[in-house]
C-alpha positions, 0 to 999 in steps of 0.5 A: 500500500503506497504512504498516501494511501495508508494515512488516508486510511488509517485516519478514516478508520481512527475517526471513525472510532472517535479515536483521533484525539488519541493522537495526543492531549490538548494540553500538549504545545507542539513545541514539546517532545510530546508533540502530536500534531497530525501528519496530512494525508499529503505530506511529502514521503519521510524516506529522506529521514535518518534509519532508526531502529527500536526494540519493542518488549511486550508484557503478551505471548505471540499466541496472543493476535490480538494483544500481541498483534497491537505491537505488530501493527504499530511496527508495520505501520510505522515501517510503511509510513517511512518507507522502511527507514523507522523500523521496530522489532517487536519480541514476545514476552520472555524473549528479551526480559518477562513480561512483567518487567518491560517497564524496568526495560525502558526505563533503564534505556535497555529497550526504547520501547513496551507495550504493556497494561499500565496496572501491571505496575501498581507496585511502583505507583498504584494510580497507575491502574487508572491507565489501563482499568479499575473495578466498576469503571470506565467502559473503551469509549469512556477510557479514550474520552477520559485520556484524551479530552478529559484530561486523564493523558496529562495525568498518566504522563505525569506519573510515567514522568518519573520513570523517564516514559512517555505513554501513548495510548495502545489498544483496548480490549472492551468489556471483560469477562468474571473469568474461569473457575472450577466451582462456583461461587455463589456468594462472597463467602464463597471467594474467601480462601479462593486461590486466583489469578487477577492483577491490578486493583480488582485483585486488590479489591479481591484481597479484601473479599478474602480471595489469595491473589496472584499476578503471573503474566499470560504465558504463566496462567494454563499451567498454574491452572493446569497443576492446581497452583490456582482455583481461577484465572481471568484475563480477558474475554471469549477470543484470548481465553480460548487460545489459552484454552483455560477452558479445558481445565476450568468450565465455569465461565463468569461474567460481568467482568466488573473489575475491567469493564475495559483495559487499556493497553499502553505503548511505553516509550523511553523520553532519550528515545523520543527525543532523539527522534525527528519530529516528522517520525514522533507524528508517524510513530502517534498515528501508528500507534493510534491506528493500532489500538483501533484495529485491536478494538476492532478484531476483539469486537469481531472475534469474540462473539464467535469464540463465545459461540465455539466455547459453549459448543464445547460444554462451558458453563455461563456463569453471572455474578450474583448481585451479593458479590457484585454489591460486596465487591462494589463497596471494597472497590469505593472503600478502597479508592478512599483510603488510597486518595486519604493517603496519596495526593497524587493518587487523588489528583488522578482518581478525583479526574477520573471519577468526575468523568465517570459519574458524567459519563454513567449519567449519559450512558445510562439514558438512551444507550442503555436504554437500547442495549436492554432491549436489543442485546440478547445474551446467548442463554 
C-alpha cells in the first residue's frame, strides 16, 4: 500500500472510532517532545529521514493476535509510513526480559520501547491502574474520552514522568469477562480462601473479599491452572481465553467482568528515545500507534462473539455474578479508592479526574444507550 494511501486510511478508520484525539492531549504545545500534531494525508514521503531502529518488549505471548498483534501493527505501520527507514522489532514476552518487567526495560534505556497494561505496575505507583482499568469503571469509549479530552493523558504522563516514559495510548480490549473457575461461587463467602489469578486493583479489591491473589503474566496462567497452583484465572474475554484454552481445565465461565469493564493497553516509550527522534517520525510513530489500538478494538469486537459461540459448543458453563458479590465487591472497590486518595495526593489528583468523568459519563450512558442495549442485546442463554 503506497504512504498516501495508508494515512488516508488509517485516519478514516481512527475517526471513525472517535479515536483521533488519541493522537495526543490538548494540553500538549507542539513545541514539546510530546508533540502530536497530525501528519496530512499529503505530506511529502519521510524516506529522506535518518534509519532508526527500536526494540519493542511486550508484557503478551505471540499466541496472543490480538494483544500481541497491537505491537505488530504499530511496527508495520510505522515501517510503511517511512518507507522502511523507522523500523521496530517487536519480541514476545520472555524473549528479551518477562513480561512483567518491560517497564524496568525502558526505563533503564535497555529497550526504547513496551507495550504493556499500565496496572501491571501498581507496585511502583498504584494510580497507575487508572491507565489501563479499575473495578466498576470506565467502559473503551469512556477510557479514550477520559485520556484524551478529559484530561486523564496529562495525568498518566505525569506519573510515567518519573520513570523517564512517555505513554501513548495502545489498544483496548472492551468489556471483560468474571473469568474461569472450577466451582462456583455463589456468594462472597464463597471467594474467601479462593486461590486466583487477577492483577491490578480488582485483585486488590479481591484481597479484601478474602480471595489469595496472584499476578503471573499470560504465558504463566494454563499451567498454574493446569497443576492446581490456582482455583481461577481471568484475563480477558471469549477470543484470548480460548487460545489459552483455560477452558479445558476450568468450565465455569463468569461474567460481568466488573473489575475491567475495559483495559487499556499502553505503548511505553523511553523520553532519550523520543527525543532523539525527528519530529516528522514522533507524528508517524502517534498515528501508528493510534491506528493500532483501533484495529485491536476492532478484531476483539469481531472475534469474540464467535469464540463465545465455539466455547459453549464445547460444554462451558455461563456463569453471572450474583448481585451479593457484585454489591460486596462494589463497596471494597469505593472503600478502597478512599483510603488510597486519604493517603496519596497524587493518587487523588488522578482518581478525583477520573471519577468526575465517570459519574458524567454513567449519567449519559445510562439514558438512551442503555436504554437500547436492554432491549436489543440478547445474551446467548
Amino acid at each position: 500500500m503506497r504512504r498516501r494511501e495508508f494515512v488516508h486510511d488509517a485516519m478514516t478508520a481512527i475517526g471513525a472510532l472517535g479515536a483521533a484525539a488519541a493522537l495526543g492531549c490538548k494540553k500538549t504545545e507542539p513545541s514539546e517532545t510530546t508533540a502530536a500534531a497530525t501528519p496530512s494525508a499529503t505530506s511529502a514521503p519521510a524516506a529522506t529521514g535518518p534509519s532508526v531502529h527500536w526494540r519493542l518488549v511486550s508484557s503478551f505471548p505471540r499466541s496472543l493476535d490480538t494483544i500481541f498483534g497491537a505491537a505488530e501493527t504499530l511496527a508495520e505501520r510505522v515501517a510503511a509510513l517511512t518507507d522502511n527507514k523507522f523500523k521496530i522489532s517487536v519480541h514476545a514476552a520472555g524473549e528479551i526480559v518477562p513480561g512483567l518487567e518491560v517497564l524496568d526495560a525502558v526505563h533503564q534505556g535497555n529497550v526504547e520501547l513496551a507495550h504493556t497494561a499500565s496496572y501491571y505496575f501498581t507496585g511502583k505507583n498504584p494510580a497507575l491502574a487508572f491507565d489501563t482499568a479499575v473495578p466498576f469503571g470506565l467502559n473503551a469509549r469512556q477510557q479514550l474520552a477520559w485520556l484524551n479530552e478529559g484530561g486523564g493523558m496529562d495525568l498518566i504522563r505525569g506519573l510515567y514522568a518519573d520513570f523517564k516514559v512517555i505513554s501513548f495510548p495502545g489498544g483496548n480490549t472492551g468489556a471483560q469477562m468474571g473469568g474461569w473457575f472450577r466451582k462456583e461461587v455463589n456468594t462472597a463467602a464463597d471467594l474467601q480462601g479462593l486461590r486466583m489469578r487477577i492483577p491490578g486493583l480488582g485483585g486488590q479489591v479481591m484481597t479484601r473479599l478474602g480471595t489469595t491473589v496472584q499476578v503471573l503474566a499470560g504465558g504463566d496462567i494454563y499451567p498454574a491452572l493446569e497443576r492446581g497452583a490456582i482455583d481461577a484465572t481471568e484475563w480477558v474475554g471469549p477470543y484470548d481465553d480460548e487460545k489459552l484454552g483455560f477452558f479445558k481445565v476450568a468450565k465455569l465461565y463468569y461474567y460481568p467482568g466488573w473489575w475491567e469493564p475495559s483495559a487499556g493497553l499502553s505503548f511505553l516509550v523511553g523520553t532519550g528515545a523520543w527525543s532523539k527522534l525527528p519530529r516528522e517520525y514522533q507524528q508517524i510513530f502517534e498515528l501508528a500507534a493510534s491506528q493500532a489500538g483501533v484495529v485491536m478494538q476492532n478484531r476483539y469486537d469481531q472475534r469474540n462473539p464467535q469464540a463465545l459461540t465455539r466455547l459453549l459448543a464445547q460444554g462451558v458453563q455461563l456463569e453471572r455474578y450474583s448481585d451479593e458479590i457484585l454489591k460486596a465487591a462494589r463497596d471494597a472497590s469505593d472503600a478502597l479508592y478512599a483510603e488510597q486518595a486519604a493517603k496519596d495526593a497524587t493518587y487523588k489528583k488522578v482518581f478525583e479526574s477520573w471519577d468526575k468523568a465517570r459519574k458524567e459519563m454513567f449519567t449519559w450512558f445510562g439514558t438512551t444507550e442503555r436504554a437500547f442495549a436492554d432491549f436489543a442485546f440478547q445474551p446467548p442463554v
